[in-house]
C-alpha positions as CSV (number, residue, x, y, z in Angstrom):
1,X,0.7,8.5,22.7
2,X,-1.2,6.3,19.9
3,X,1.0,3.8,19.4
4,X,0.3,1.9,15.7
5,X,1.5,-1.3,14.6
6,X,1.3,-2.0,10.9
7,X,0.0,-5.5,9.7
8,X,1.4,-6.7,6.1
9,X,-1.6,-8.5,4.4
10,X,0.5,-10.9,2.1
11,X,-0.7,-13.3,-0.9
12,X,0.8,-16.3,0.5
13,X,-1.0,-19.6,-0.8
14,X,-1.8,-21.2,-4.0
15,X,-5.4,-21.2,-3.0
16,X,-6.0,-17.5,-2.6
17,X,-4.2,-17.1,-6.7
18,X,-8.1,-18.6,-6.9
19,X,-9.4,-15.4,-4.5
20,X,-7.6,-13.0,-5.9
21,X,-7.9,-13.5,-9.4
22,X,-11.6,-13.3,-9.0
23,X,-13.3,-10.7,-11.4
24,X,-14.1,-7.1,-9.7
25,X,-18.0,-7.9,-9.0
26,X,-20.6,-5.9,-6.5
27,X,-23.2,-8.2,-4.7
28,X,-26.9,-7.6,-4.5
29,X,-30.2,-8.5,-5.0
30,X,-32.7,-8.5,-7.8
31,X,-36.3,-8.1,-6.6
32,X,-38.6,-8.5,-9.6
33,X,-41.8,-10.1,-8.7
34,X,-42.0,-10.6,-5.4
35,X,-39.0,-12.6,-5.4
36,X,-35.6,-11.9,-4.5
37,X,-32.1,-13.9,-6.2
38,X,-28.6,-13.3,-6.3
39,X,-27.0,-10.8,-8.9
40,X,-23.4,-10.1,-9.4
41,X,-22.1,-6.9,-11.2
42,X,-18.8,-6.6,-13.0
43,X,-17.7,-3.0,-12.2
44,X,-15.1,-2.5,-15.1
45,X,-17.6,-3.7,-17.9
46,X,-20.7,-3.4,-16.0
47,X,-22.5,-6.6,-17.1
48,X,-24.9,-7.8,-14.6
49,X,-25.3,-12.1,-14.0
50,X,-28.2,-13.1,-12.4
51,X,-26.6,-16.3,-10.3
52,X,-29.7,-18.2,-8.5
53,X,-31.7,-20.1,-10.5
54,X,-34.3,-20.5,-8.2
55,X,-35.9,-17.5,-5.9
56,X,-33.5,-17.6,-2.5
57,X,-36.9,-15.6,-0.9
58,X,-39.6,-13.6,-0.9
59,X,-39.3,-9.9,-1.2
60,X,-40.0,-9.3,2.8
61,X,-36.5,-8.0,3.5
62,X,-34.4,-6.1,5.4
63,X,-33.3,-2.7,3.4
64,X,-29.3,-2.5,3.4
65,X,-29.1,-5.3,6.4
66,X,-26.6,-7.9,4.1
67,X,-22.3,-8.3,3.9
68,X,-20.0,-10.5,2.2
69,X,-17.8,-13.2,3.6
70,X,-14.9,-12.4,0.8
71,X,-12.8,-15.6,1.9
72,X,-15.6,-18.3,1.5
73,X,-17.4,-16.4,-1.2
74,X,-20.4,-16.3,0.8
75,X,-23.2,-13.6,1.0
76,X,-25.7,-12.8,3.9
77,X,-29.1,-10.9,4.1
78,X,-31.7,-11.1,6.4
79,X,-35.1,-11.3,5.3
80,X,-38.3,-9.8,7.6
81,X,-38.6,-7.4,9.7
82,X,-40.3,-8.7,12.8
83,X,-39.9,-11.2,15.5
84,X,-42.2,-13.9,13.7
85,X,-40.5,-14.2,10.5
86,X,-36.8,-13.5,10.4
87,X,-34.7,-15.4,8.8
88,X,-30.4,-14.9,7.8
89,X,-29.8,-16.3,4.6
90,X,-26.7,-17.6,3.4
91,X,-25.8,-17.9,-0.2
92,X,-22.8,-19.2,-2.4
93,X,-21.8,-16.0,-4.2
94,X,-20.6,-18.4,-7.2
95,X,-23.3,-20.8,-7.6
96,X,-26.5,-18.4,-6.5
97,X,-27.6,-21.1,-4.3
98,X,-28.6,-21.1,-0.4
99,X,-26.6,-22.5,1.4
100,X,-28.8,-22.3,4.7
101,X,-31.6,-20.0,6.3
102,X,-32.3,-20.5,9.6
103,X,-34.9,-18.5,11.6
104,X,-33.1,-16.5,13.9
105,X,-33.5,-16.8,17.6
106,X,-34.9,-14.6,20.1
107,X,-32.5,-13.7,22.9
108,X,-33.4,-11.5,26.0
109,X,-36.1,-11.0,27.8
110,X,-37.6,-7.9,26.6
111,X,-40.1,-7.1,23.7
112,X,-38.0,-8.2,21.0
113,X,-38.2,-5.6,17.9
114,X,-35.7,-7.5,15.6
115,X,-33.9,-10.4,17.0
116,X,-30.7,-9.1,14.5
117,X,-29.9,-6.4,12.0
118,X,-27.4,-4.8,10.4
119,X,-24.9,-7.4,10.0
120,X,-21.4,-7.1,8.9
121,X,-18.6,-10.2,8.8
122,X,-15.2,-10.4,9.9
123,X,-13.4,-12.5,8.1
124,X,-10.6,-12.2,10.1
125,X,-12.6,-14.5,13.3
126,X,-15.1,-15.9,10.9
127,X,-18.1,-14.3,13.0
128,X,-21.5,-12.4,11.6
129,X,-22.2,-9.5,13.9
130,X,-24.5,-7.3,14.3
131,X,-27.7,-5.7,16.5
132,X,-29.9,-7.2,18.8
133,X,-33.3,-4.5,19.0
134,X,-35.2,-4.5,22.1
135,X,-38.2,-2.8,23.4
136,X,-38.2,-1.7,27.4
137,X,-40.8,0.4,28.1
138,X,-39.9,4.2,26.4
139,X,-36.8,3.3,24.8
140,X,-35.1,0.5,22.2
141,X,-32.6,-0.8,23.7
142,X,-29.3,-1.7,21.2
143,X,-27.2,-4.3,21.9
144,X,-24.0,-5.9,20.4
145,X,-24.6,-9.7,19.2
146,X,-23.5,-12.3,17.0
147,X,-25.3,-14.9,15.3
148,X,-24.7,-18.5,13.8
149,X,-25.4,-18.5,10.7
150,X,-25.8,-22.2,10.3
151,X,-28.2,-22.3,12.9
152,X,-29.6,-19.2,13.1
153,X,-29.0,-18.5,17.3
154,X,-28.1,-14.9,18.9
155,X,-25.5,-14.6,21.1
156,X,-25.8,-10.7,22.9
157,X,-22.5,-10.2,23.2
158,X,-23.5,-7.6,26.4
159,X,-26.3,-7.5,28.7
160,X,-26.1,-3.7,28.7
161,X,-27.4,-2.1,26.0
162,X,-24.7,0.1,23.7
163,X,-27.8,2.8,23.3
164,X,-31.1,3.5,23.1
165,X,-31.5,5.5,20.0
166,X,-32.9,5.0,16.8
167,X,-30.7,4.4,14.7
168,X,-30.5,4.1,10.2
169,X,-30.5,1.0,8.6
170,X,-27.4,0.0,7.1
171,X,-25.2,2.7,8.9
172,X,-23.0,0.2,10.0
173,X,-19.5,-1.9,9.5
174,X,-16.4,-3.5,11.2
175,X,-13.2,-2.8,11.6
176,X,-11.9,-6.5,11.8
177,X,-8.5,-6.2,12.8
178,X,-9.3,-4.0,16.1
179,X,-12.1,-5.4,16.4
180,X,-14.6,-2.4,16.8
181,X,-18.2,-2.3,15.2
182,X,-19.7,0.9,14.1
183,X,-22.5,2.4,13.9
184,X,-24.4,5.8,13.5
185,X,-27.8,7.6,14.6
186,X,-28.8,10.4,13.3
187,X,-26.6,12.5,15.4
188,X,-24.4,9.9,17.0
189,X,-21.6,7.9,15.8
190,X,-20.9,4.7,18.2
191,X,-17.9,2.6,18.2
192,X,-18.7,-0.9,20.0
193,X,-15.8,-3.5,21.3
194,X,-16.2,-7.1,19.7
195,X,-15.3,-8.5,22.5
196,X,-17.0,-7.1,25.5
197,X,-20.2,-5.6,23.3
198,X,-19.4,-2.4,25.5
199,X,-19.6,1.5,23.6
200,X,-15.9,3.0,23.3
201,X,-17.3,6.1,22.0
202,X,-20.2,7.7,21.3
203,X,-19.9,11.6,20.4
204,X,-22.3,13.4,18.9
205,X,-21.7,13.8,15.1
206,X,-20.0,17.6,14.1
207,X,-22.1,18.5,10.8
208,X,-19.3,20.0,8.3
209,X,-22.5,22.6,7.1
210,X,-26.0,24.2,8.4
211,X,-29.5,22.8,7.6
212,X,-31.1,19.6,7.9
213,X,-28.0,16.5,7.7
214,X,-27.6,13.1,8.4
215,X,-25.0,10.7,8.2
216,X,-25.9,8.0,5.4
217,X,-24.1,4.9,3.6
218,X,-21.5,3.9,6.6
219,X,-18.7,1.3,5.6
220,X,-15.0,1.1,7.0
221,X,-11.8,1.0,5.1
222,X,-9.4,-1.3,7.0
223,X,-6.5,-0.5,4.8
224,X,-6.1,3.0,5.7
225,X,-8.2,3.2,9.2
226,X,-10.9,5.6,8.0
227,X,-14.8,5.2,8.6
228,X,-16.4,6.9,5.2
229,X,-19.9,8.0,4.8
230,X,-22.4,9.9,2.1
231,X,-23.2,13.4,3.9
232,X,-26.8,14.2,3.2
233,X,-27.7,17.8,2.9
234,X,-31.3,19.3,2.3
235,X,-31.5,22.0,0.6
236,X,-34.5,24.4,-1.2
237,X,-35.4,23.3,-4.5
238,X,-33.9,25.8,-7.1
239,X,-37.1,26.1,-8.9
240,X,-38.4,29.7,-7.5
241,X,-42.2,28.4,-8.0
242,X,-41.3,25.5,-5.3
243,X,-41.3,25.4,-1.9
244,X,-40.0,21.4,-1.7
245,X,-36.6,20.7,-0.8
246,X,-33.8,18.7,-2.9
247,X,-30.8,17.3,-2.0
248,X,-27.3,17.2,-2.2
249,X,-24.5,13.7,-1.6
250,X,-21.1,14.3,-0.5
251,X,-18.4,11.6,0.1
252,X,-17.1,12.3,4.0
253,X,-15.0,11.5,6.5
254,X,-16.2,10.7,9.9
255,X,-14.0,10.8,13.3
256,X,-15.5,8.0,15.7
257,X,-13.6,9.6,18.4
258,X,-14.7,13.3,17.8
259,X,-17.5,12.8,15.5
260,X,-16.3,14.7,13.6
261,X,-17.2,14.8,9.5
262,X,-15.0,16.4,7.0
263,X,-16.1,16.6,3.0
264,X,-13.5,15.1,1.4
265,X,-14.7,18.0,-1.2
266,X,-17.4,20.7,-2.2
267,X,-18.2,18.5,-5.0
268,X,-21.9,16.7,-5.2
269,X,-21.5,12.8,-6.1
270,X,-25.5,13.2,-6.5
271,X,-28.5,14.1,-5.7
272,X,-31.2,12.1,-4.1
273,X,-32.7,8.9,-5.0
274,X,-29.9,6.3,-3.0
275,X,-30.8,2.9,-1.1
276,X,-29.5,3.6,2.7
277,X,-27.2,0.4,3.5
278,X,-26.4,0.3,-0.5
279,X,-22.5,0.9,-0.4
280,X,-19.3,-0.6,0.1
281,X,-15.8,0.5,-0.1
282,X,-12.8,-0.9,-2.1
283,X,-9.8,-0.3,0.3
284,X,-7.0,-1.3,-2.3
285,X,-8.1,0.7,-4.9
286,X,-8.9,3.3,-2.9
287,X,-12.7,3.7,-4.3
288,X,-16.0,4.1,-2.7
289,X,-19.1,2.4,-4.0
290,X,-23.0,3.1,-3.6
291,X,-26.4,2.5,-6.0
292,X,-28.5,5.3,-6.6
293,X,-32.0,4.0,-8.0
294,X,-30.6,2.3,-11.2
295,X,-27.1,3.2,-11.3
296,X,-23.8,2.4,-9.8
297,X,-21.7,5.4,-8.4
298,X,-17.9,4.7,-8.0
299,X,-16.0,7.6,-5.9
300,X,-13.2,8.2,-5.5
301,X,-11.6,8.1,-1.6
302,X,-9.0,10.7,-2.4
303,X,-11.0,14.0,-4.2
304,X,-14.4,12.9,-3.5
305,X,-14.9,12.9,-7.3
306,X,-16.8,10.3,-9.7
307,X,-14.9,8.3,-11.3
308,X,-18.1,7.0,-13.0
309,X,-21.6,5.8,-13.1
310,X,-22.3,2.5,-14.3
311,X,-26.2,1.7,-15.4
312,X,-27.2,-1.3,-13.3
313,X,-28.9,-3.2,-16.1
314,X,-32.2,-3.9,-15.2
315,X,-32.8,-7.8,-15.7
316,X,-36.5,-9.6,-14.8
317,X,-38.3,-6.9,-15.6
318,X,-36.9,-6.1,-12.0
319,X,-38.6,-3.2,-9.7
320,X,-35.3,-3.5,-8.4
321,X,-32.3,-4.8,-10.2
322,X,-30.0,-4.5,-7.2
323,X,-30.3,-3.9,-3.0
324,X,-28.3,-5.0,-0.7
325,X,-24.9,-4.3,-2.0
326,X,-21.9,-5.5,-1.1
327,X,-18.2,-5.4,-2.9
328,X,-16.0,-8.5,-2.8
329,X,-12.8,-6.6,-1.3
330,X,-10.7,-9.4,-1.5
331,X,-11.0,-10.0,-5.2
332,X,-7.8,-8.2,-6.0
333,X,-4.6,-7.9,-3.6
334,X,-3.8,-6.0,-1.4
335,X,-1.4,-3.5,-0.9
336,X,0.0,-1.8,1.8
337,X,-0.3,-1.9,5.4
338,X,-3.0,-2.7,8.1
339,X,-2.8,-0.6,10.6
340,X,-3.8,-2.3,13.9
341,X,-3.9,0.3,17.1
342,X,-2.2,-0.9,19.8
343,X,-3.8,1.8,22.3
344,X,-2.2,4.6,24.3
345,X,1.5,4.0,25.2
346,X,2.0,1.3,27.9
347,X,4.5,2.3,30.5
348,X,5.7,0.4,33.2
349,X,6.2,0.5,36.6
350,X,8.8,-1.3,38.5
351,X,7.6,-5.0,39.9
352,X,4.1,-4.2,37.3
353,X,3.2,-6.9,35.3
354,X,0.6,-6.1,32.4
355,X,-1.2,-8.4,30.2
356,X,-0.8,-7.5,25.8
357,X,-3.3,-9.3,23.6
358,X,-2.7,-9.4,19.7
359,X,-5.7,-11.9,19.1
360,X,-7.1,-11.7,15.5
361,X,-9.2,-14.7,15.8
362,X,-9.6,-18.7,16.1
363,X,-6.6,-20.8,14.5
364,X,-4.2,-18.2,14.0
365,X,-0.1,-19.2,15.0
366,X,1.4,-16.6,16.7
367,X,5.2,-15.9,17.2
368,X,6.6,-13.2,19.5
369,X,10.0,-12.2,19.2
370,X,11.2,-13.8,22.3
371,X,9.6,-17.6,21.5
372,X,6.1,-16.5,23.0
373,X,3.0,-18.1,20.9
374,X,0.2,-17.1,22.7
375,X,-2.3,-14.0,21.9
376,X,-2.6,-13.3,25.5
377,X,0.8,-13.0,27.3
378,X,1.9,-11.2,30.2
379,X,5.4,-8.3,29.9
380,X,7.4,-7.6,33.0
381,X,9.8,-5.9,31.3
382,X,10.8,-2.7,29.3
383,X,11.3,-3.1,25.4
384,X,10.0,-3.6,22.1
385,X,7.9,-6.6,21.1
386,X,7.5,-8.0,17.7
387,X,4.6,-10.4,16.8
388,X,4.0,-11.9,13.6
389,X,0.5,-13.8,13.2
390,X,-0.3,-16.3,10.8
391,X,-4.1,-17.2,9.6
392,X,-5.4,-18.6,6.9
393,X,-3.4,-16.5,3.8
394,X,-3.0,-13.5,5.8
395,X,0.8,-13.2,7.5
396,X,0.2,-10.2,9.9
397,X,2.9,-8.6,11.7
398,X,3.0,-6.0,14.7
399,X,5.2,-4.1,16.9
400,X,4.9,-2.5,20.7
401,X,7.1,-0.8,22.8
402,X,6.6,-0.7,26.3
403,X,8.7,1.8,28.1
404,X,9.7,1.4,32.1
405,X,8.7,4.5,34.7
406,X,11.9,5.8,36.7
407,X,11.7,4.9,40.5
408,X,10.4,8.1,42.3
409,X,12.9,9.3,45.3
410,X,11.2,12.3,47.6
411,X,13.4,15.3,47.8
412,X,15.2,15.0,50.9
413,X,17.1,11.6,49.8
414,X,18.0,12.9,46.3
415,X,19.2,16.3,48.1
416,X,17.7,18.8,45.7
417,X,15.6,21.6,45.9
418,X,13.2,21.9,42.4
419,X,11.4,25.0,41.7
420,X,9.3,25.7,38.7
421,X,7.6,28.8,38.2
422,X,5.2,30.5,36.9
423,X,2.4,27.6,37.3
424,X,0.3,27.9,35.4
425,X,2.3,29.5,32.7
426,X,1.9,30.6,28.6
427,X,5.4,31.3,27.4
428,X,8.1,30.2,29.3
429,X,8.5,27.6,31.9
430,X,11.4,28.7,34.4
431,X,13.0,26.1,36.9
432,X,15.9,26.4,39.3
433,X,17.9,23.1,41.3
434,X,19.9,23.7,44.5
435,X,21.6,20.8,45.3
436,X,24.7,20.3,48.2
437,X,26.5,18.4,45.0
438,X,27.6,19.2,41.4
439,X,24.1,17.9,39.1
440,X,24.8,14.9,36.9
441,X,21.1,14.6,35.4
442,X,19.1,16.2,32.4
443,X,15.9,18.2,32.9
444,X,12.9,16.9,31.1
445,X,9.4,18.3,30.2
446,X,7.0,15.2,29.2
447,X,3.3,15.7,28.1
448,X,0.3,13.5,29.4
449,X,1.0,10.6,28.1
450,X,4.8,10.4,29.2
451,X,6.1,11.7,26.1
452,X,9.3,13.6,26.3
453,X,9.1,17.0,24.5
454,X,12.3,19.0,25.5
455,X,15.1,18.3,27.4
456,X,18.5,20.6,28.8
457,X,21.6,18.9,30.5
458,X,22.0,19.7,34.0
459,X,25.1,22.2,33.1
460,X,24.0,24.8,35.4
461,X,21.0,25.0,38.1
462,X,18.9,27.5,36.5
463,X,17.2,27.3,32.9
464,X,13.8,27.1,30.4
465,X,11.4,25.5,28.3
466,X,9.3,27.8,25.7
467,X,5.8,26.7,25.8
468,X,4.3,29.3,23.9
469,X,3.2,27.2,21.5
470,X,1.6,24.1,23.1
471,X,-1.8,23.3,23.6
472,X,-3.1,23.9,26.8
473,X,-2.8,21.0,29.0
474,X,-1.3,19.2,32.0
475,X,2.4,18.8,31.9
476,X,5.3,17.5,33.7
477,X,9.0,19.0,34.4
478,X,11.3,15.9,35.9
479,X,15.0,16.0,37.4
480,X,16.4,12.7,36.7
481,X,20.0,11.8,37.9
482,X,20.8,7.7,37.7
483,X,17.6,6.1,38.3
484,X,15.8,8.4,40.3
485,X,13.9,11.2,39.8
486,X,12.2,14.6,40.7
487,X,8.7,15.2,39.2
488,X,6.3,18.7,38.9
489,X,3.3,19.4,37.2
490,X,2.8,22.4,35.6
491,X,-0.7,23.6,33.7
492,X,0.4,25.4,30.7
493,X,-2.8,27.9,29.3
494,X,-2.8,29.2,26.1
């Protein structure tokens, strides 16, 4: 059973009335003339600010390879695209000014392609992630790493790589509260740990319709625990005296787990003409962002529909008047719950210790319900455990329950006889108990994970559990009397 604890992100400090109050504004860059400076975008009014008064760079730069540190008010790009020339620049989003731009590192020993790319921050542990490319012989190996950004060094996370596909530039994010980076190929969504730089998942991506798709504009919405994305369709021009093909933009869902991708509706947001990488999501207002050659496209998360299209006024005579995007998602507050998945449902055995770690990152306080202030901590007993975490402004708060497995007694010393027929079954599951003494227990049918789906007192020794309508699976029917217990499996087809 997915067990989810909900995280209250709460306005606490004076300092973050500062954050918060900040005007709605989208992050880019303005390329006009071979140089490249910071531009801000109010979204409600649509004026556009260029903020560096000096070029930050060159226009040899990474397409869609930039994020936002919504905290510090910082934004990150990197510039070049080869081994001998990239740099990660860092840039006060409210001066325009660089704050540094180290050349990054080379880690590994293989041919190395890009030494980082598509980088997004958690502000939660205060680290810049991202992916390390590699060449090793027929294949480019893809690994999980993190980078400095005052100095500029990789860390690769994992020595094995996450994949060896190809993969679109700026089809990436991070879920920063459990910790998972994702990341999409043309017909593969990956989910990466943080922590270990080791794939979770990796399905293949389930095309909602036929013809030539791909998965374009990835970004993560931590308030409601979705991964959104532009579904690109070609389709045949509708001008009978051409053969070309146009296309079609539709705001998706995608599953990381079953790669699965669902319209959020029929409706186009537009046709061709985006920046890949060029999006970001607003998670409290529940709207979806992306640039489409000189316009700004805000979608909504709930039909799918535009809400509207800002003209991204062109300043500097720009070729470009804004790449790179990114949304300042902590510019107004925010409401609801984070939910934070706490895995499948932890069961103990008796004498099992297990280990339950709530870590969000460095310099948080954390405060279990029973005294406990440390991330990592061990349970040796049955119960529900409360957590509340501290850091920075954020108070976050989380529950568990861990619930304790019976002791298992063999037939002969509880005295009973279980019977459970038919196995497999579709409809009805049948069971029968002889026993030399009157039954005391209950009669329980659990699924996979241990959850308990029916249950019938002990009254008599005969009786039933419909199952027509369950998937098919593995399932088990248990005696328990006191403490102790008789168990069967039982495959139920349908």
């Amino acid at each position: 059973m997915n067990l989810k604890s909900y995280f209250a992100l709460l306005f606490l400090v004076p300092f973050f009335n500062n954050v918060f109050a900040q005007a709605e504004k989208i992050y880019g860059l303005n390329f006009s003339a071979n140089e490249l400076k910071l531009t801000s975008m109010d979204i409600n009014t649509g004026e556009v600010e260029i903020l560096s008064s000096e070029v930050l760079s060159p226009d040899i730069f990474a397409q869609g390879v930039s994020d936002f540190d919504p905290i510090e008010k910082r934004y990150f790009y990197v510039r070049g695209g080869n081994s001998n020339n990239t740099e990660l620049f860092t840039v006060d989003a409210l001066t325009g000014e660089t704050i540094s731009s180290p050349t990054l590192s080379q880690p590994g020993t293989g041919n190395t392609v890009s030494p980082i790319t598509n980088i997004a921050y958690n502000w939660l542990d205060d680290e810049l992630y991202g992916v390390n490319h590699q060449y090793n012989g027929n294949n480019t190996e893809l690994r999980l790493s993190k980078v400095n950004t005052e100095t500029g060094e990789v860390t690769i996370i994992a020595n094995n790589p996450s994949s060896t596909t190809p993969f679109l530039i700026g089809n990436s994010d991070i879920d920063p509260v459990n910790r998972k980076y994702y990341y999409a190929t043309t017909d593969k969504i990956y989910t990466v740990d943080l922590d270990s730089g080791l794939t979770v998942d990796n399905p293949n991506i389930q095309y909602p319709m036929s013809g030539n798709q791909f998965t374009a504009n990835l970004t993560y919405d931590w308030q409601n625990d979705l991964l959104y994305c532009l579904h690109f369709l070609s389709v045949p021009n509708p001008d009978p005296f051409s053969d070309s093909l146009t296309s079609e933009l539709r705001l998706s869902t995608i599953d990381p787990i079953s790669g699965s991708m669902t319209l959020i509706s029929q409706e186009i947001t537009s046709n061709d003409g985006f920046s890949m990488g060029d999006c970001d999501i607003d998670p409290t207002g529940n709207r979806y962002f992306y640039v489409r050659q000189n316009e700004l496209y805000i979608v909504s998360l709930f039909d799918g529909t535009v809400i509207a299209q800002i003209p991204v006024e062109n300043q500097n005579n720009a070729v470009v008047p804004m790449i790179n995007m990114s949304y300042d998602d902590l510019s107004s507050i925010p409401s609801g719950p984070i939910p934070m998945d706490m895995g499948e449902s932890i069961l103990l055995s008796p004498n099992e210790t297990i280990n339950v770690s709530a870590w969000v990152g460095d310099e948080a306080i954390y405060e279990w319900q029973d005294g406990n202030t440390d991330h990592n901590r061990t349970i040796s007993e049955a119960g529900v455990y409360t957590v509340t975490i501290n850091k920075d402004a954020f108070a976050i708060e989380g529950t568990l329950e861990v619930n304790a497995t019976l002791s298992t007694e063999d037939d002969l010393k509880l005295n009973v006889d279980f019977v459970v027929a038919p196995n497999p079954a579709s409809e009805n599951i049948l069971y029968t108990i002889e026993s030399e003494k009157p039954l005391t227990g209950q009669v329980l049918l659990l699924d996979a994970f241990g959850r308990v789906l029916q249950t019938n007192n002990t009254l008599e020794n005969t009786g039933s559990f419909s199952v027509k309508e369950m998937p098919s699976g593995t399932y088990s029917l248990q005696y328990r009397e006191g403490d102790k217990l008789v168990s069967r499996n039982v495959l139920v087809v349908n």
